[in-house]
C-alpha positions in Angstrom: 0.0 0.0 0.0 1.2 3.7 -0.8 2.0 5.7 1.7 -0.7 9.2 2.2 0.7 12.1 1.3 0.5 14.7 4.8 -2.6 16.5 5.5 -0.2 19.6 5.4 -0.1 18.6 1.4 -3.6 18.0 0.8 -4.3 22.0 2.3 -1.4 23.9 0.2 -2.9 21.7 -2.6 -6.6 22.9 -2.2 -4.8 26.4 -1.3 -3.2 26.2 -5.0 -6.3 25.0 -6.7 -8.4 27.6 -4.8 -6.3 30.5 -5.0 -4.5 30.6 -8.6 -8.1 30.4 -11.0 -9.3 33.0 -8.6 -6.3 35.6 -9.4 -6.6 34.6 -13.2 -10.0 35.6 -13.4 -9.4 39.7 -11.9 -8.3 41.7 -14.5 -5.3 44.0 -13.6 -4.2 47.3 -15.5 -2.4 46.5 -17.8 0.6 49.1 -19.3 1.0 47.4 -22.3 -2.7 48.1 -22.8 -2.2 51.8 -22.3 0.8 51.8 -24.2 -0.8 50.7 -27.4 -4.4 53.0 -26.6 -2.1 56.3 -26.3 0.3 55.4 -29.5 -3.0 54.8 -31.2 -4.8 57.8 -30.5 -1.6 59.9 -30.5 0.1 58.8 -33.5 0.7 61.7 -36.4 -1.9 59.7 -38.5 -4.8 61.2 -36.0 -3.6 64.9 -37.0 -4.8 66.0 -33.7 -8.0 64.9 -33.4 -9.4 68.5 -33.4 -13.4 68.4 -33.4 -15.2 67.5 -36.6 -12.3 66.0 -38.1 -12.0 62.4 -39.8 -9.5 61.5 -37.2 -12.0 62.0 -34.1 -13.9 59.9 -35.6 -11.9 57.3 -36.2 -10.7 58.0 -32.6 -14.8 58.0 -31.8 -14.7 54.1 -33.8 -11.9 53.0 -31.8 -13.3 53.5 -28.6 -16.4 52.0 -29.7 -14.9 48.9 -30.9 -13.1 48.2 -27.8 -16.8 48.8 -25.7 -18.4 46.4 -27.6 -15.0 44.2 -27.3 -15.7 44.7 -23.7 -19.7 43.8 -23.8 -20.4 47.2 -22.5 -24.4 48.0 -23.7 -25.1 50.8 -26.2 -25.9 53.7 -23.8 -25.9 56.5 -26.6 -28.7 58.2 -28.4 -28.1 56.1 -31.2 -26.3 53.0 -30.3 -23.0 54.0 -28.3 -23.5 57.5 -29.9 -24.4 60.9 -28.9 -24.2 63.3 -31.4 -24.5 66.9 -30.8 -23.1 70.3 -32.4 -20.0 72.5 -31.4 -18.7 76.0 -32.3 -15.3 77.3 -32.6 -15.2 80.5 -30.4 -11.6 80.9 -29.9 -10.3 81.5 -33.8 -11.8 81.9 -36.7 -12.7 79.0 -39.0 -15.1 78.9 -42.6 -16.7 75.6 -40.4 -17.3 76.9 -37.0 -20.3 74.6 -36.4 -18.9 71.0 -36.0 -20.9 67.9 -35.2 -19.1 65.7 -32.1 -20.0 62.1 -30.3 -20.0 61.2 -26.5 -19.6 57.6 -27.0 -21.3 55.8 -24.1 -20.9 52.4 -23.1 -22.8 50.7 -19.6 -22.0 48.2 -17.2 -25.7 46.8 -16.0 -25.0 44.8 -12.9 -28.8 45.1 -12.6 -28.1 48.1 -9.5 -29.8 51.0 -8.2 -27.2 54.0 -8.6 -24.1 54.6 -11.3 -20.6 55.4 -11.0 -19.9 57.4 -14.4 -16.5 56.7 -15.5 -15.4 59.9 -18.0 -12.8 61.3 -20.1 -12.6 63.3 -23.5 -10.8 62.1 -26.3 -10.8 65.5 -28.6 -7.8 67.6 -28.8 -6.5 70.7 -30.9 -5.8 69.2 -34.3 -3.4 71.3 -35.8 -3.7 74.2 -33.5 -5.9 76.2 -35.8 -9.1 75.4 -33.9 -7.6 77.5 -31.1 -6.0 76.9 -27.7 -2.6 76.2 -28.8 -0.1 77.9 -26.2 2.6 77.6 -29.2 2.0 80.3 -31.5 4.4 78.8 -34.0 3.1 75.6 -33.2 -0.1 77.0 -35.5 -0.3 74.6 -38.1 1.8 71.6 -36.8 -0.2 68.5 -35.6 -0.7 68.9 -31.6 -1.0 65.2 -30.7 -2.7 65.6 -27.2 -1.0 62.2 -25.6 -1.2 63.4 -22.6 -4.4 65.5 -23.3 -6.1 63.3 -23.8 -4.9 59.9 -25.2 -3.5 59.5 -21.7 -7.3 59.8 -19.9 -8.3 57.8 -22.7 -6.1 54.8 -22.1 -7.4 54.7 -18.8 -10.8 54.9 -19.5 -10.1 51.7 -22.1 -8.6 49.8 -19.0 -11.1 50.7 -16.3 -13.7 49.5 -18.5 -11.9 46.0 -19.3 -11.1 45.7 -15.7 -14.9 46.2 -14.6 -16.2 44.2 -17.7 -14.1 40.9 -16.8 -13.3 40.7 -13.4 -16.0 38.2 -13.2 -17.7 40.2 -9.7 -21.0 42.1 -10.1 -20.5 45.3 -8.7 -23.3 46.4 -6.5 -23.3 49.7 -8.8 -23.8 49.7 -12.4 -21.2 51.8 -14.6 -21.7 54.4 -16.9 -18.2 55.1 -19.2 -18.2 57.9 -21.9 -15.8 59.2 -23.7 -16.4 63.0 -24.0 -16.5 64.6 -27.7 -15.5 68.6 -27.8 -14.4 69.1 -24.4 -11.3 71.2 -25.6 -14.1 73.5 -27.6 -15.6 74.3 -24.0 -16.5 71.1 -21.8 -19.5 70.9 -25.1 -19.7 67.1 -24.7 -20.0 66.8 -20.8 -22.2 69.6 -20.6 -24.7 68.4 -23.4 -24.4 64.8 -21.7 -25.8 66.9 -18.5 -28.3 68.5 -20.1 -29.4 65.3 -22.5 -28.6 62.5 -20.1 -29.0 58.7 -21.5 -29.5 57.6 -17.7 -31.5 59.4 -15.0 -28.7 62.2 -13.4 -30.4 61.4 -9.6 -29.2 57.7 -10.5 -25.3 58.9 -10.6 -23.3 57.8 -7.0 -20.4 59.9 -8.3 -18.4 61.1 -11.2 -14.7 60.3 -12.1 -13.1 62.2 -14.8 -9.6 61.5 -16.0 -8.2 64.7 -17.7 -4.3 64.7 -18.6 -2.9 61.8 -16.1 0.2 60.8 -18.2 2.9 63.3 -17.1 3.5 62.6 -13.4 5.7 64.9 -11.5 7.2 63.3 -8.5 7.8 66.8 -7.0 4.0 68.1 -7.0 2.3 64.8 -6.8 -1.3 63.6 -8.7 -3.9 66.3 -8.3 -7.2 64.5 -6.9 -9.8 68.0 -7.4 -13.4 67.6 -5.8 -12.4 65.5 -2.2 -15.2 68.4 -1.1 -17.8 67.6 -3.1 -19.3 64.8 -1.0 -19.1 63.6 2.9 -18.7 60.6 2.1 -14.9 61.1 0.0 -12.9 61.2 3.7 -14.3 57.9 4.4 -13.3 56.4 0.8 -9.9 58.0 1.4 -9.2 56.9 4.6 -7.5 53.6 4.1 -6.2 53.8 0.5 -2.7 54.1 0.1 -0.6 54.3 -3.3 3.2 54.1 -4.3 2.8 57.7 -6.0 1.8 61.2 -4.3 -1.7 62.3 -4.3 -2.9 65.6 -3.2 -6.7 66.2 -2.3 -8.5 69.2 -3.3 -11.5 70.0 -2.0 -13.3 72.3 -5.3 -15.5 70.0 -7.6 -15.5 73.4 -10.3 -12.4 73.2 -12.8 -11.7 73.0 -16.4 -12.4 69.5 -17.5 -15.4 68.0 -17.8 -16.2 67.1 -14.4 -17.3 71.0 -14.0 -20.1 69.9 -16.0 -21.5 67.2 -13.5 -20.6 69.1 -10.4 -22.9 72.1 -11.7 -25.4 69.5 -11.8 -25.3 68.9 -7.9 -23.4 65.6 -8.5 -20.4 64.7 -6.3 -17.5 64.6 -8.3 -13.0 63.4 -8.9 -10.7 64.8 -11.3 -7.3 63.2 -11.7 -4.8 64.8 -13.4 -1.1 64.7 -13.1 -0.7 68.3 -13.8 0.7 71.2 -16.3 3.9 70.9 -18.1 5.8 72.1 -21.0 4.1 70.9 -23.8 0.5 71.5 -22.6 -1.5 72.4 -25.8 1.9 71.9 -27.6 2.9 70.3 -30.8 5.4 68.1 -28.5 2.7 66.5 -26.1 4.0 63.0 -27.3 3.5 58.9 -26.3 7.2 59.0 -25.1 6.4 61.7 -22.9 4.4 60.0 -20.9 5.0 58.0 -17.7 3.3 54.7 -18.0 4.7 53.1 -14.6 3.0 55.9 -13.2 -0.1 56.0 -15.3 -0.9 52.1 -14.1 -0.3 53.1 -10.6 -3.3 56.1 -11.1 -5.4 53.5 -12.5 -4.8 51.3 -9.3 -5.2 54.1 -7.1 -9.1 54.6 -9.1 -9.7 51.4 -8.8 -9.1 51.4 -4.8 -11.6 54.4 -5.0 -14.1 53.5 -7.3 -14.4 49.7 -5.2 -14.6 52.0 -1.5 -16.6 54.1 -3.1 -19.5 50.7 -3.5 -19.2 50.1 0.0 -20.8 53.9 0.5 -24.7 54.1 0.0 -25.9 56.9 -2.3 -23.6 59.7 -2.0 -24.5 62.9 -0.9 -23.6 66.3 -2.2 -21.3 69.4 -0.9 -21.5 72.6 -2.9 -17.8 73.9 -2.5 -17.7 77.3 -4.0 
């Protein structure tokens, strides 16, 4: 007769059977995912994706592909879309009236309230649209990889993360990326004012706006920690392996303004001003993907204590 292996062997055995399908089944961030979203969307070929330009919309497809890839539902007007009208104010242009897309893709887990999960994916084309801070720059492709291929990306990956990490949430999610936000916050705003879910359904809004050039010496800026009593208690036992600062205004200029003016409790996370903001030079190498996956962590930590909190209340902080 054999001899039994120890009971000892029998319990790291189940541990190991137990343990490794459950890790395999979370998703994680992945860099290399971010890495290939920002190249993408910031590549010369996308001249800029200034508003009403064929490379937004091929940006607009390629978010669109990847929610569907995801098995996120339609949550647009038509399908995943939104389509509204823009104007250039800030130059002047023969085609100052531009048609845009919010692309809008949901996470039903069946719940009561909705985390919306936003960022834009617009940028300044070739600088002739205004907002370029280069005025020789006018006329040279402004490839917005860190505003905003870089909130992009980590819309992309949040919305993998939440779509196959095999747990039903107890809150659905609401993720849309924002058309014509560098013409004036227009997508957000008309999102507000034409919303595709009831607005007293929203627990929160996150908005990633420029999160790809971390500074070490200034920290991630973490704007609207005011807008709701409940944010101190979300914060309290979250720690992260980069610097975050906590600011308590919900009113700024990204697109988060345009949810906060609606009464909703609100994040912005953004990594901060630097040289090539509204540049021609705002390139992929730029950015800081080590850095960029530990944001996205940090989120996630936020956006999972933020389910444990029941509807969240809201602080008007101006």
């Amino acid at each position: 007769m054999k001899n039994k292996a120890p009971f000892s062997f029998y319990i790291i055995a189940l541990h190991f059977l137990l343990f490794i399908p459950f890790q395999s089944v979370l998703a994680q961030i992945n860099q290399e995912n971010l890495k290939k979203h920002i190249y993408y969307l910031a590549d010369d070929n996308m001249k800029g994706r200034g508003t009403g330009s064929k490379q937004v919309k091929k940006a607009a497809k390629y978010i669109e592909k990847h929610f569907k890839q995801y098995g996120l539902e339609p949550k647009g007007e038509k399908g995943y879309r939104q389509t509204f009208e823009a104007r250039v104010r800030r130059a002047v242009v023969n085609d100052s009236i531009r048609q845009a897309d919010n692309v809008i893709g949901y996470l039903d887990n069946g719940a009561r309230y909705t985390i919306v999960i936003g960022a834009h994916y617009d940028h300044l084309g070739d600088g002739r649209q205004g907002g370029s801070k280069d005025s020789l720059g006018v006329g040279k492709i402004h490839n917005g990889a860190d505003d905003n291929a870089s909130g992009v990306a980590g819309l992309l990956e949040l919305a993998r993360h939440y779509s196959s990490n095999e747990i039903k949430e107890p809150f659905d999610l609401l993720f849309i990326a924002f058309g014509a936000e560098e013409l004036g916050l227009v997508g957000s705003r008309y999102f507000t004012e034409n919303p595709t879910i009831p607005l007293e359904n929203i627990h929160w809004m996150l908005n990633m706006d420029m999160i790809g050039r971390y500074n070490a010496n200034n920290g991630l800026a973490v704007i609207g920690y005011g807008t709701s009593s409940k944010f101190p208690v979300i914060f309290d036992s979250i720690t992260s392996d980069i610097k975050f600062n906590l600011s308590r205004d919900g009113n700024g200029g990204s697109d988060q303004t345009s949810f906060y003016k609606k009464n909703i409790p609100v994040l912005f996370f953004h990594t901060g001003g630097h040289e090539d903001y509204h540049k021609p030079g705002d390139d992929p190498e730029k950015i800081d993907y080590n850095a960029l996956e530990s944001i996205l962590k940090l989120e996630v930590d936020v956006i999972d204590n933020s389910m444990k909190q029941d509807k969240m209340d809201f602080q008007w902080t101006n």
